[in-house]
VEXTORGU-709290 format. One record per atom (N, C-alpha, C): residue number from 1; residue in three letters; x, y, z. Coordinates in nm, 2 decimals, decimal comma, always signed. Example, Ala and Ser with C-alpha at 12.3 -4.5 7.8 and 13.67 -1.06 7.14 Angstrom:
2
R   seq   type     east    north       up
R     1    ala    +1,32    -0,57    +0,78
R     1    ala    +1,23    -0,45    +0,78
R     1    ala    +1,32    -0,33    +0,78
R     2    ser    +1,28    -0,22    +0,71
R     2    ser    +1,37    -0,11    +0,71
R     2    ser    +1,29    +0,00    +0,79
END
This chain:
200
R   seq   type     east    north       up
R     1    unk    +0,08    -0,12    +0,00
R     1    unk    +0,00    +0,00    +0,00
R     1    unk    +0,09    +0,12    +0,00
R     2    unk    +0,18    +0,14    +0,09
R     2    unk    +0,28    +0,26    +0,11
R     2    unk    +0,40    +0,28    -0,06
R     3    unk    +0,39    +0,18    -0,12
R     3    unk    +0,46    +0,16    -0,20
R     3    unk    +0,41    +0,22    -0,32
R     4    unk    +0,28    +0,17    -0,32
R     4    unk    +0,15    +0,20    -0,42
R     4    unk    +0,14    +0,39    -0,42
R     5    unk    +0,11    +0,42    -0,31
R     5    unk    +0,13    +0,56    -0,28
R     5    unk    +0,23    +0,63    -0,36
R     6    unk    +0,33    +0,59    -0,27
R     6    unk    +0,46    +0,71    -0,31
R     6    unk    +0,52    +0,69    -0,43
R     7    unk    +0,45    +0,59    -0,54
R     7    unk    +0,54    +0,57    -0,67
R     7    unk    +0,45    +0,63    -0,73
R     8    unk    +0,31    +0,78    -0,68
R     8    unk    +0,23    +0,82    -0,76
R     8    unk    +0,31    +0,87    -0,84
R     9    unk    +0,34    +0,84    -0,98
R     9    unk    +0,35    +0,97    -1,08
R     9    unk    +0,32    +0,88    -1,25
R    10    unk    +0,28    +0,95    -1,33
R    10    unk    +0,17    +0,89    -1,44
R    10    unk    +0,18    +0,86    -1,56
R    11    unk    +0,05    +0,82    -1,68
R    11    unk    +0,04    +0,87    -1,78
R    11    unk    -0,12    +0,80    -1,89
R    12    unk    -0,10    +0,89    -1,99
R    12    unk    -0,27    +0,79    -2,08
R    12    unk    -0,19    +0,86    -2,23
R    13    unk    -0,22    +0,83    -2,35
R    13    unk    -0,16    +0,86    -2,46
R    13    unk    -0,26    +0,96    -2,54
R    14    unk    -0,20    +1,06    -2,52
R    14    unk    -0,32    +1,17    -2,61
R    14    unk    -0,24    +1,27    -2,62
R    15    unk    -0,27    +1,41    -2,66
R    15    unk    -0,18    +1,50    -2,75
R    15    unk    -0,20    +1,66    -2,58
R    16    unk    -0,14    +1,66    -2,55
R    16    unk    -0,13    +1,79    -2,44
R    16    unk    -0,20    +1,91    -2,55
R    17    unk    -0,26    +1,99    -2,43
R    17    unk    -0,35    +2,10    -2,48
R    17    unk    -0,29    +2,22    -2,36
R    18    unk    -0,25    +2,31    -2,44
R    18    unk    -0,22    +2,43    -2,33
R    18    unk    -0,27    +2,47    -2,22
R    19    unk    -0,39    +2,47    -2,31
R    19    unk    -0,50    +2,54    -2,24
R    19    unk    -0,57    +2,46    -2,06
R    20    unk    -0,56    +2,34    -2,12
R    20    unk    -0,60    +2,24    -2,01
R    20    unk    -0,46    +2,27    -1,90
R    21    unk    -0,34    +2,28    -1,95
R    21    unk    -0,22    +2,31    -1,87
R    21    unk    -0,30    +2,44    -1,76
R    22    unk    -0,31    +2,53    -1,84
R    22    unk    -0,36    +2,67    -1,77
R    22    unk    -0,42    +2,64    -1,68
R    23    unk    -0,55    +2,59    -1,72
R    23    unk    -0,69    +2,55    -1,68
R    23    unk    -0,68    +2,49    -1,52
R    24    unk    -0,54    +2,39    -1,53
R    24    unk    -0,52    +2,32    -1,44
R    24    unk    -0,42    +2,36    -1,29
R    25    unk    -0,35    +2,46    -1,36
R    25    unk    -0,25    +2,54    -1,29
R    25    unk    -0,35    +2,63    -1,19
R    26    unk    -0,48    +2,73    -1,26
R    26    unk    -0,56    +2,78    -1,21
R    26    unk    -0,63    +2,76    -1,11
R    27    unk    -0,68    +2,65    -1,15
R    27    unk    -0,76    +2,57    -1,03
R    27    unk    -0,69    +2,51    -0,90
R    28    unk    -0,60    +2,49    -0,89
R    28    unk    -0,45    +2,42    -0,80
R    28    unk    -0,40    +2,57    -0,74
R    29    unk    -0,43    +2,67    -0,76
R    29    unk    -0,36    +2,81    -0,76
R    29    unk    -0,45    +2,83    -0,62
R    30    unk    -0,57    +2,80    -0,64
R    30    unk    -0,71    +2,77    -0,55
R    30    unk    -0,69    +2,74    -0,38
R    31    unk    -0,58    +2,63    -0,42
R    31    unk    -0,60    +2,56    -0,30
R    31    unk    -0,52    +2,62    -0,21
R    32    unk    -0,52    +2,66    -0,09
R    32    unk    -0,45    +2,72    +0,02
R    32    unk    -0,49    +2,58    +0,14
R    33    unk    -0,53    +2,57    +0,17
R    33    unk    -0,53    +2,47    +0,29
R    33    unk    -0,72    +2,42    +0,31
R    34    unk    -0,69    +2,25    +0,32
R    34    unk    -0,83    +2,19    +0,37
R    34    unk    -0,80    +2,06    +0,43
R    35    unk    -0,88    +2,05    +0,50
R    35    unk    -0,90    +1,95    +0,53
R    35    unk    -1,01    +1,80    +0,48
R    36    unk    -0,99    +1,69    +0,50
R    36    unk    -1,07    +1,59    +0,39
R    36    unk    -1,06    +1,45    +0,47
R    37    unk    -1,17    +1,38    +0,44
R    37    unk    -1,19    +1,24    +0,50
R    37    unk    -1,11    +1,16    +0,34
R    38    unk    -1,09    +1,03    +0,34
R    38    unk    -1,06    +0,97    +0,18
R    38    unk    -1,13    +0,85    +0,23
R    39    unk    -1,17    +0,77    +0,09
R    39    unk    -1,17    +0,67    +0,08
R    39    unk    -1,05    +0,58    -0,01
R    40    unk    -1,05    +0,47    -0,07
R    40    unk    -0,93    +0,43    -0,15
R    40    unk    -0,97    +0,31    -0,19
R    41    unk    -0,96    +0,20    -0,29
R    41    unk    -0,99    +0,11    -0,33
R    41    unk    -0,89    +0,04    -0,44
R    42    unk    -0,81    -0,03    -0,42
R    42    unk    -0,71    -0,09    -0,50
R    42    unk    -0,79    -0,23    -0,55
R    43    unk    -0,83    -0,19    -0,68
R    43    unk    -0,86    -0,25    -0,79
R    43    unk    -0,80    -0,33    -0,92
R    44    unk    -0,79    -0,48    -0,93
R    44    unk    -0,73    -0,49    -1,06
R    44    unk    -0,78    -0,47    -1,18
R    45    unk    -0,69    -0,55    -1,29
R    45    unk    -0,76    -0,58    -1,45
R    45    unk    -0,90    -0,59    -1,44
R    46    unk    -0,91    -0,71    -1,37
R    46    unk    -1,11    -0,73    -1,38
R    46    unk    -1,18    -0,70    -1,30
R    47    unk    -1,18    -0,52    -1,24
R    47    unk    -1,24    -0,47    -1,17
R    47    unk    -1,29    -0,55    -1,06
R    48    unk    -1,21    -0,66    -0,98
R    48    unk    -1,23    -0,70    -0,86
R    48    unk    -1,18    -0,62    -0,78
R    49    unk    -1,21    -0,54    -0,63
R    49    unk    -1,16    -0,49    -0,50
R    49    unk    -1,03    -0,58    -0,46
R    50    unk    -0,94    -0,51    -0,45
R    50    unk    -0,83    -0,60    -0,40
R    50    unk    -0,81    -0,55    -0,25
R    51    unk    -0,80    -0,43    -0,23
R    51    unk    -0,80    -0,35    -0,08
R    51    unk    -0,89    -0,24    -0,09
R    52    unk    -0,97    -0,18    +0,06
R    52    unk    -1,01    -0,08    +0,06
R    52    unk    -0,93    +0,00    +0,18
R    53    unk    -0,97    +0,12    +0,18
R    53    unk    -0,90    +0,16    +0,28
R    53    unk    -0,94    +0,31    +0,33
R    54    unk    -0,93    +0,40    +0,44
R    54    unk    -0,99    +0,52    +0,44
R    54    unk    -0,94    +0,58    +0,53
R    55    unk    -0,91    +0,69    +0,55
R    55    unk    -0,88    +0,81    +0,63
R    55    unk    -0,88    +0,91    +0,65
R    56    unk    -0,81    +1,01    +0,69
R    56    unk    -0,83    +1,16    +0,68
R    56    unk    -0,73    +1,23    +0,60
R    57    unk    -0,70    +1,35    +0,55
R    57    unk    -0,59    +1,45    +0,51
R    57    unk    -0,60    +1,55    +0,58
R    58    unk    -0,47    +1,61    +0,59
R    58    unk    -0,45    +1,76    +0,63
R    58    unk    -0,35    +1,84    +0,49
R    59    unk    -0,42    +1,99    +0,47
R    59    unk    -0,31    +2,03    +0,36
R    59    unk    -0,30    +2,13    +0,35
R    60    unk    -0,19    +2,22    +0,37
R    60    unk    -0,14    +2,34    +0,37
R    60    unk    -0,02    +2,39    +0,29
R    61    unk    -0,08    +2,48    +0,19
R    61    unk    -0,01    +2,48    +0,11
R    61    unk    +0,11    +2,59    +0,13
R    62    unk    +0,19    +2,61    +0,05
R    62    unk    +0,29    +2,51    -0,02
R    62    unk    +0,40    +2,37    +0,11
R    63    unk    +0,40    +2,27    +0,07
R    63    unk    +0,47    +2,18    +0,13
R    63    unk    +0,44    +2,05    +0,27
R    64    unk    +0,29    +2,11    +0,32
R    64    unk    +0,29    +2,07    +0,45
R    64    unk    +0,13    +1,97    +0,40
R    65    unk    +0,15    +1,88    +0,50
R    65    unk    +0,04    +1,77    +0,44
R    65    unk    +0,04    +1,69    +0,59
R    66    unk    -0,03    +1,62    +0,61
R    66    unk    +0,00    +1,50    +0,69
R    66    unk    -0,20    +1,41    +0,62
R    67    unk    -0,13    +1,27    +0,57
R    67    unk    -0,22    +1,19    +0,52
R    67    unk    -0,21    +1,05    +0,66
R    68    unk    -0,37    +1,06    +0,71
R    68    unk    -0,35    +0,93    +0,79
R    68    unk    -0,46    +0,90    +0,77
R    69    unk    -0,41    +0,75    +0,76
R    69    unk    -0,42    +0,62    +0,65
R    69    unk    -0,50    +0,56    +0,79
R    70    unk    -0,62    +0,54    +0,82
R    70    unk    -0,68    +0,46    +0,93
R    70    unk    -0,69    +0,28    +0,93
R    71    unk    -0,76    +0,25    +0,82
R    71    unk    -0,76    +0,12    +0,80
R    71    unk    -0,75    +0,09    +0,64
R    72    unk    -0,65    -0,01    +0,59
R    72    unk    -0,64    -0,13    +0,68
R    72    unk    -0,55    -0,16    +0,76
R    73    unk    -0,45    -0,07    +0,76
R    73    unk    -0,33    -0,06    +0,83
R    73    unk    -0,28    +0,08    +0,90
R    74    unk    -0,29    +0,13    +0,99
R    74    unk    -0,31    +0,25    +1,07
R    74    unk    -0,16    +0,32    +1,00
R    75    unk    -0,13    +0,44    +0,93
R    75    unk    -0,03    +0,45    +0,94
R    75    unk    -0,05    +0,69    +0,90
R    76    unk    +0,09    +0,69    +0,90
R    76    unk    +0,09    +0,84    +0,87
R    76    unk    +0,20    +0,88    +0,82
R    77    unk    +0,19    +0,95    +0,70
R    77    unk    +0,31    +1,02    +0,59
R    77    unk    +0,23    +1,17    +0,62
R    78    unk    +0,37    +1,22    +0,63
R    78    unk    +0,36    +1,39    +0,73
R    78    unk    +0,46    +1,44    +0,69
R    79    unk    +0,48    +1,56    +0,60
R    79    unk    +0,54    +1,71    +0,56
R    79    unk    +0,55    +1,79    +0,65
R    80    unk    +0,66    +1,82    +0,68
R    80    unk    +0,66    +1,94    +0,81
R    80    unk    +0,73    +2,10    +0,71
R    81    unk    +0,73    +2,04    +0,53
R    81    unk    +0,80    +2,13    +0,50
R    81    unk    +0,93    +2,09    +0,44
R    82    unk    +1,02    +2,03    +0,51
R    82    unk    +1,18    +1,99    +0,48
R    82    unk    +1,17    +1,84    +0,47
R    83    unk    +1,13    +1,77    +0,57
R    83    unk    +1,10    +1,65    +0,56
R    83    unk    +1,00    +1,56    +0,55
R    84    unk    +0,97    +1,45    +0,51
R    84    unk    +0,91    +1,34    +0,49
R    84    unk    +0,89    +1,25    +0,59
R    85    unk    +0,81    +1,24    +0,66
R    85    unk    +0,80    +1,10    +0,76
R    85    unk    +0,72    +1,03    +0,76
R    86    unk    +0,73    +0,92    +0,75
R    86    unk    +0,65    +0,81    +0,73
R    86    unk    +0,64    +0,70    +0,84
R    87    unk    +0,53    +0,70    +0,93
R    87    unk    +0,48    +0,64    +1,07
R    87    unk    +0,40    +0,53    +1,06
R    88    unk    +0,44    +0,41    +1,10
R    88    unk    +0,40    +0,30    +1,15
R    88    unk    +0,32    +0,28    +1,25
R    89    unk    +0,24    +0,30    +1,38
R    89    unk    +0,23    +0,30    +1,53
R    89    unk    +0,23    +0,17    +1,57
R    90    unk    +0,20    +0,07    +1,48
R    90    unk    +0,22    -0,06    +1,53
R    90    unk    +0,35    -0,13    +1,51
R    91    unk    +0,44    -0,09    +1,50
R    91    unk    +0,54    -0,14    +1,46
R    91    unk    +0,69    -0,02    +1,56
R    92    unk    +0,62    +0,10    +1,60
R    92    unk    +0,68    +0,18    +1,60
R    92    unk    +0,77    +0,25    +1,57
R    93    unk    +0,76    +0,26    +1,45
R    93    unk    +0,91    +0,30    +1,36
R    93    unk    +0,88    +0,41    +1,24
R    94    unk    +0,96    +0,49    +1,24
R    94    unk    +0,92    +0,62    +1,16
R    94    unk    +1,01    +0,64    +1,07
R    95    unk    +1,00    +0,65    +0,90
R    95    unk    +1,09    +0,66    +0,81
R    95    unk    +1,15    +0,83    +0,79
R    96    unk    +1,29    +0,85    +0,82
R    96    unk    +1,22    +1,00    +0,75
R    96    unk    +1,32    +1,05    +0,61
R    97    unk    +1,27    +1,11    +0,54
R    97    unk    +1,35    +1,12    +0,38
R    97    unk    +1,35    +1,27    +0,38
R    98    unk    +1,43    +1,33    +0,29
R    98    unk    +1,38    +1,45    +0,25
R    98    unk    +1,27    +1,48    +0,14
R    99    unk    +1,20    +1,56    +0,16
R    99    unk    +1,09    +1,61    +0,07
R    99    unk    +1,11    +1,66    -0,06
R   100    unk    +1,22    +1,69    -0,05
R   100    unk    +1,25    +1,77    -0,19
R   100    unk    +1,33    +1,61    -0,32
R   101    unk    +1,29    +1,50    -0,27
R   101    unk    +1,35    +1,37    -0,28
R   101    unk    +1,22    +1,29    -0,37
R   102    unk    +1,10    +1,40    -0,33
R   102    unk    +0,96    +1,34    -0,37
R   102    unk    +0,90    +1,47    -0,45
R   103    unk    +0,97    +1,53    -0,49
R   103    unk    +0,91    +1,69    -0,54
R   103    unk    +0,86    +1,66    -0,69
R   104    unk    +0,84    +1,51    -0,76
R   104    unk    +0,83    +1,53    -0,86
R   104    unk    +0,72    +1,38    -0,87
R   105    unk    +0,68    +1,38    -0,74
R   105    unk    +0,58    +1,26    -0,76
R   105    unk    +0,46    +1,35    -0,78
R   106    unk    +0,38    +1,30    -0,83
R   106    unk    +0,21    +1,40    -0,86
R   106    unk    +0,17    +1,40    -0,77
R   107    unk    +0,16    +1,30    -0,70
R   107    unk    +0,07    +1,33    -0,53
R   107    unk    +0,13    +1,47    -0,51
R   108    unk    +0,26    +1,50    -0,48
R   108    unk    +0,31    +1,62    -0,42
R   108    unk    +0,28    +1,72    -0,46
R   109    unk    +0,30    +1,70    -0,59
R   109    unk    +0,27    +1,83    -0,69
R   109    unk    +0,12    +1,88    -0,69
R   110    unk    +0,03    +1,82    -0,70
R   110    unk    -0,12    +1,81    -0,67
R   110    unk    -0,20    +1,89    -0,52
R   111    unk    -0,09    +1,80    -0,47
R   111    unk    -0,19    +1,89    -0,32
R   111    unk    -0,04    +1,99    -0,22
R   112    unk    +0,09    +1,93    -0,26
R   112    unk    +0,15    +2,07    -0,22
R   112    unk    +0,27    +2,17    -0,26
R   113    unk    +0,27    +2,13    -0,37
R   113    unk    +0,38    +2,19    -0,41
R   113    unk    +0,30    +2,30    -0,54
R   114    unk    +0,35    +2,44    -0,51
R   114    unk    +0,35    +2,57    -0,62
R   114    unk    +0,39    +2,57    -0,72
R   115    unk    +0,51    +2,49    -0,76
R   115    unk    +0,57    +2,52    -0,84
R   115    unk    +0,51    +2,45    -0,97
R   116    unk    +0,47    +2,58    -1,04
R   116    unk    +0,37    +2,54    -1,18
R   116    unk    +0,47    +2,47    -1,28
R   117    unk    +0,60    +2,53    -1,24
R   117    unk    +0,68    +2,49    -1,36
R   117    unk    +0,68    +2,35    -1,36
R   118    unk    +0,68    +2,25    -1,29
R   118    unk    +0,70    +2,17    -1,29
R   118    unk    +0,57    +2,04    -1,37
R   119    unk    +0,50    +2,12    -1,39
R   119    unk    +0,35    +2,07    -1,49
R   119    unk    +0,43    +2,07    -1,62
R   120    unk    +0,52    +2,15    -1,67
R   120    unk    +0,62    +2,17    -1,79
R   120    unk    +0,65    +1,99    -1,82
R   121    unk    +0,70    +1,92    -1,74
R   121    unk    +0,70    +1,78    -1,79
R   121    unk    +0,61    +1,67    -1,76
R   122    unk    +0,47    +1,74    -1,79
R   122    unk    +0,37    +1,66    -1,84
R   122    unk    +0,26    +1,71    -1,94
R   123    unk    +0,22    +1,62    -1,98
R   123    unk    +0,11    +1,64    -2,07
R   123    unk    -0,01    +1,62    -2,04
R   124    unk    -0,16    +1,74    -2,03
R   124    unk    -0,27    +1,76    -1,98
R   124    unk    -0,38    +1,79    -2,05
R   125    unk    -0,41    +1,67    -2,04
R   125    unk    -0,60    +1,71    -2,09
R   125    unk    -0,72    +1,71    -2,04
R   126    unk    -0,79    +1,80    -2,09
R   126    unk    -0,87    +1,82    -1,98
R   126    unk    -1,01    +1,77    -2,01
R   127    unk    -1,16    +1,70    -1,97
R   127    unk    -1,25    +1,66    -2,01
R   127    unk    -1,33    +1,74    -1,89
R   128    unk    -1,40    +1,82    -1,90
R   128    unk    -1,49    +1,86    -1,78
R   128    unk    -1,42    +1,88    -1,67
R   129    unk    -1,46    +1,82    -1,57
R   129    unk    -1,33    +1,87    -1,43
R   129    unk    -1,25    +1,73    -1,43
R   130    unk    -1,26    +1,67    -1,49
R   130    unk    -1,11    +1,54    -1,53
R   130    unk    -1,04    +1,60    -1,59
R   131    unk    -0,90    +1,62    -1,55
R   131    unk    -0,76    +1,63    -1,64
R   131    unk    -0,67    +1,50    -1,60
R   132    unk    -0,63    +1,43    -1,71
R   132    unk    -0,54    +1,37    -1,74
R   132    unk    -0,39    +1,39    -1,75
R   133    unk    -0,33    +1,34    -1,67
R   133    unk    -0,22    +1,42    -1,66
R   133    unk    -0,11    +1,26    -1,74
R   134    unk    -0,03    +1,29    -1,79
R   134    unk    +0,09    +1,23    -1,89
R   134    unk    +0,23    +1,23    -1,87
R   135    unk    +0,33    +1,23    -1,83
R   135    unk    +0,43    +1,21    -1,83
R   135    unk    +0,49    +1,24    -1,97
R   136    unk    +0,56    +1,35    -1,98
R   136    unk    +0,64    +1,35    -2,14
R   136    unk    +0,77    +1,19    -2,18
R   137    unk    +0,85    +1,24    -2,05
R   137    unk    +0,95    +1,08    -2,04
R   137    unk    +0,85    +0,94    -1,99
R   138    unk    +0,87    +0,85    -2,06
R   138    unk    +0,81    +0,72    -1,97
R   138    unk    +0,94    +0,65    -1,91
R   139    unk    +0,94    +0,70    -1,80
R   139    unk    +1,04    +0,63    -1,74
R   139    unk    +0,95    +0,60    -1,58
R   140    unk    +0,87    +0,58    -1,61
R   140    unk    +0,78    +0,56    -1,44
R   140    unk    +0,73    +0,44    -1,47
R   141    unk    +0,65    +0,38    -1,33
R   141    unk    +0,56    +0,23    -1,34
R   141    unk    +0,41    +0,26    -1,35
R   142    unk    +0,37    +0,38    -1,35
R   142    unk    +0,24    +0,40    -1,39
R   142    unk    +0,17    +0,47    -1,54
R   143    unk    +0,04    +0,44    -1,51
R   143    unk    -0,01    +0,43    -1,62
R   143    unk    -0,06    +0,53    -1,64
R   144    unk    -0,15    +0,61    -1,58
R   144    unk    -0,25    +0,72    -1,55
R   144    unk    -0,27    +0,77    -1,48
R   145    unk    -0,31    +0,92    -1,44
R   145    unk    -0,33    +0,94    -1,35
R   145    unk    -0,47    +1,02    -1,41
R   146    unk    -0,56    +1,05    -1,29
R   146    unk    -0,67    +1,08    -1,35
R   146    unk    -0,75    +1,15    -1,26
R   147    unk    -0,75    +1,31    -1,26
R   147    unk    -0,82    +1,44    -1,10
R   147    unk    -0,93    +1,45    -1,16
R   148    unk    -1,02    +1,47    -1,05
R   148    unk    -1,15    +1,53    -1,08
R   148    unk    -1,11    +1,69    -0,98
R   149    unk    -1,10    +1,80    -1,07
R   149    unk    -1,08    +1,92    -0,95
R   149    unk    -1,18    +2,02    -1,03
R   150    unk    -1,25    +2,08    -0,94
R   150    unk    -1,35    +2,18    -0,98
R   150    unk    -1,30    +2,33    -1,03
R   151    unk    -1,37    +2,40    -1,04
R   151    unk    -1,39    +2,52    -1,11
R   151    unk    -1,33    +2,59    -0,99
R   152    unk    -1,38    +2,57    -0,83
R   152    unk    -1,35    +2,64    -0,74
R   152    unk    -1,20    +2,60    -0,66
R   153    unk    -1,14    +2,46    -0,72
R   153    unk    -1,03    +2,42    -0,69
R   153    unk    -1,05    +2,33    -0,57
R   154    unk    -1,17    +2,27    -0,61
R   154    unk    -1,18    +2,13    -0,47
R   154    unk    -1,15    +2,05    -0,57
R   155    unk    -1,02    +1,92    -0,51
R   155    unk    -1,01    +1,80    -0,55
R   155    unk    -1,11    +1,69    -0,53
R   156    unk    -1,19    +1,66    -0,56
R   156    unk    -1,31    +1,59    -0,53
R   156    unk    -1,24    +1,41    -0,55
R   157    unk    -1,15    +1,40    -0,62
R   157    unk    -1,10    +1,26    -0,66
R   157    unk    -1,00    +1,23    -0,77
R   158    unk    -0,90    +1,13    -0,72
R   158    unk    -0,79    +1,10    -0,82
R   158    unk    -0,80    +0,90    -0,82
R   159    unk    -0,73    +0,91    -0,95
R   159    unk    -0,73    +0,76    -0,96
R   159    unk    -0,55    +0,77    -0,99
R   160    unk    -0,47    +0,64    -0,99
R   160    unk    -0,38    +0,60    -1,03
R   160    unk    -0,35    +0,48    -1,14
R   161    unk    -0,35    +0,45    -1,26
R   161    unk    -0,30    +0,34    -1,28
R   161    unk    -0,18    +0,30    -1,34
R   162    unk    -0,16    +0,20    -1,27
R   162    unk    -0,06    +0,09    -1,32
R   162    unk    +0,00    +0,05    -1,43
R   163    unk    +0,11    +0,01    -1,44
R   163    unk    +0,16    -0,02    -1,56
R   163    unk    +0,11    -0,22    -1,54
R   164    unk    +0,10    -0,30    -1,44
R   164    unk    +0,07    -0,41    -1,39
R   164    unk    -0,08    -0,43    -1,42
R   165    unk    -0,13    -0,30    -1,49
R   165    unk    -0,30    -0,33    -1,45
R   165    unk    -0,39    -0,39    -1,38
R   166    unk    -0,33    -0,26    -1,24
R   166    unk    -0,39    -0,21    -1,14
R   166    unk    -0,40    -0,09    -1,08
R   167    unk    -0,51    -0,02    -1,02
R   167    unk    -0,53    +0,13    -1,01
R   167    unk    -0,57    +0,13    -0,87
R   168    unk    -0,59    +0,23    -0,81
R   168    unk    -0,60    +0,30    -0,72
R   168    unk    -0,71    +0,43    -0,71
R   169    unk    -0,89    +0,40    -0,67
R   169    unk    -0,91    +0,48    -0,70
R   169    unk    -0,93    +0,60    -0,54
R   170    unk    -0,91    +0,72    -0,51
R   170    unk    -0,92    +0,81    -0,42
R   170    unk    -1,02    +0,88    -0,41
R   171    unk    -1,13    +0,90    -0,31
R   171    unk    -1,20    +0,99    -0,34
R   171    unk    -1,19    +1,10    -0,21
R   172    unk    -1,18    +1,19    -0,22
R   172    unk    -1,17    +1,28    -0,08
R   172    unk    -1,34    +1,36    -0,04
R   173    unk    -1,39    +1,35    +0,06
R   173    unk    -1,52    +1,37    +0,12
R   173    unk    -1,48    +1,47    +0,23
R   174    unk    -1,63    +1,55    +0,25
R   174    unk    -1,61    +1,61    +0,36
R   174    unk    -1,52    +1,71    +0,41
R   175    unk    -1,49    +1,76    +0,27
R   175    unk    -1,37    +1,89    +0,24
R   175    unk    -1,43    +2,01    +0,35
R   176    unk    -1,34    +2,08    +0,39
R   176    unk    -1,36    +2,18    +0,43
R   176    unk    -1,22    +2,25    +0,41
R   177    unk    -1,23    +2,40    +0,46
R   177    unk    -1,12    +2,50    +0,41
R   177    unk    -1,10    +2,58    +0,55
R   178    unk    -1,16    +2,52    +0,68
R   178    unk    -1,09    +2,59    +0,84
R   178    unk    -0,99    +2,61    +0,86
R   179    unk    -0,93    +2,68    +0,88
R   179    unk    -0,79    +2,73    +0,95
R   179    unk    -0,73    +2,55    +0,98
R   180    unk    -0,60    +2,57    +0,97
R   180    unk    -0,57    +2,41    +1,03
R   180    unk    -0,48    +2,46    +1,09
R   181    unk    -0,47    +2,40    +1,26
R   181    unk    -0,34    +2,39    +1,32
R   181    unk    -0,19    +2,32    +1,29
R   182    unk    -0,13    +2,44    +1,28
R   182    unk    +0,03    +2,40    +1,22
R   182    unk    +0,11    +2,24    +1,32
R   183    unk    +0,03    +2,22    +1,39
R   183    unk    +0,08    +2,08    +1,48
R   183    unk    +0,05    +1,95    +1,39
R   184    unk    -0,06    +2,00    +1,27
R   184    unk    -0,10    +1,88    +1,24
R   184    unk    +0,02    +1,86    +1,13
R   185    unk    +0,12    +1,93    +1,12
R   185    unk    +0,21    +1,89    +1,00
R   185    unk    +0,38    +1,91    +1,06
R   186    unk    +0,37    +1,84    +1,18
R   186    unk    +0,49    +1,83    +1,29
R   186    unk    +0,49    +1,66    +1,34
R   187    unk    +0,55    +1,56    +1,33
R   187    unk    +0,61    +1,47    +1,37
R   187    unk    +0,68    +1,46    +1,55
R   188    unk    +0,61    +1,43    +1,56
R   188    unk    +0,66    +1,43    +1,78
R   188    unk    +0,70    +1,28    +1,82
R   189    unk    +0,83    +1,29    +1,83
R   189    unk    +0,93    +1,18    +1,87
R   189    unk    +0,85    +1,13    +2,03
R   190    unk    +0,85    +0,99    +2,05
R   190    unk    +0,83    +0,94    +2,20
R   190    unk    +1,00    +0,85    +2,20
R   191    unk    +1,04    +0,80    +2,31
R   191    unk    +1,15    +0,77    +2,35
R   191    unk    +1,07    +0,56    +2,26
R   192    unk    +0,99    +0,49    +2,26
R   192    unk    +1,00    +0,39    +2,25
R   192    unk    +0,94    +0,43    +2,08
R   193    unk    +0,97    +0,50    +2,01
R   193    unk    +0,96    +0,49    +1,84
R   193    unk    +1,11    +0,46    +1,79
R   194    unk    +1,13    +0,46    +1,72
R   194    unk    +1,26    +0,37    +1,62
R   194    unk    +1,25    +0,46    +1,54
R   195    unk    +1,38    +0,50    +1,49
R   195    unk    +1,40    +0,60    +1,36
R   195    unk    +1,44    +0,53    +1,22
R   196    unk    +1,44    +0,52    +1,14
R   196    unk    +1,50    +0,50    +1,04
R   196    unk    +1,53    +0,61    +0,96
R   197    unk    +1,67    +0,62    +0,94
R   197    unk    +1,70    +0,77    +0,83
R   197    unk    +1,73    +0,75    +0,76
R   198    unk    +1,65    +0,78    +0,68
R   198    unk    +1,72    +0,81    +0,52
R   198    unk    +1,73    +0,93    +0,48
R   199    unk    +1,75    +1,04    +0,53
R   199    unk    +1,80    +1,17    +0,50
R   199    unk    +1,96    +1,17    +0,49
R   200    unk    +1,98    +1,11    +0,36
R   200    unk    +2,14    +1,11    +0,32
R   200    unk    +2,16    +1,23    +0,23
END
């Protein structure tokens, strides 16, 4: 599942449209900070359910996020900004990476990172509030990526697919745009958690 996640970055074969680029830059420009319940459903080829799964988000833009992952497996990937940490509680053990190490996955780019330039190396089209986003290089293991984001800049839902044909679909519920406290995107060490660093 964590694996599935963090290798978000995409593609579908069609011809990029400027305008959808704009279109989509716009709408993303929107987002300053919300909060969201998700759902998740890891699906194969023959649309059987392989996993479900559901939780909450936090998002403050530019850079700060914390996604926790309730069931099926309790876990939490948290931006404080510089780094990346990735929390286990049953296991106790916290990974942490630098963030700027993931600045080119779509998850990131999607819900926290500004930097428009970086839409420059993909290709975007747009169908109603679906844009398809493409990969110019295929050098990644996925297949598609696929937003539903509104006129007003709510992400209402993303899919992922696979190069293995299998996808991932997301749906985020219960959006709101409250003030969020800056605690929710800080990582707090206890003496019996375990580090693992990968901040090389």
């Amino acid at each position: 599942m964590y694996a599935v996640f963090l290798s978000v970055v995409i593609i579908i074969s069609a011809i990029s449209d400027d305008t959808s680029v704009i279109t989509l830059r716009d709408r993303l420009k929107k987002i300053n900070y919300f909060y969201a319940r998700f759902t998740q459903k890891v699906i194969n080829a023959n649309d059987n359910i392989l996993l479900e799964g559901y939780g909450e988000l936090w998002i403050k833009r530019p850079n700060l996020f914390n996604w926790h992952m309730i069931s099926p497996e309790e876990n939490f990937l948290i931006s404080d900004g510089k780094t990346l940490w990735f929390y286990v509680p049953f296991i106790k053990q916290v990974t942490a990476y630098w963030l700027q190490n993931f600045s080119d996955n779509i998850f990131f780019m999607l819900f926290s990172d500004n930097n428009i330039h970086k839409w420059d190396n993909y290709n975007v089209i747009q169908r109603g509030d679906f844009f398809y986003l493409i990969p110019i290089r295929d050098n990644c293991n996925l297949q598609e990526c696929r937003v539903k984001i509104t006129d007003c800049g709510t992400i209402e839902q993303f899919s992922i697919f696979e190069k293995k044909d299998q996808y991932v679909d997301y749906y985020l519920l219960d959006q709101n745009n409250n003030t969020i406290d800056i605690k929710n995107f800080s990582f707090n060490f206890s003496e019996d958690i375990q580090l693992d660093e990968q901040r090389e």
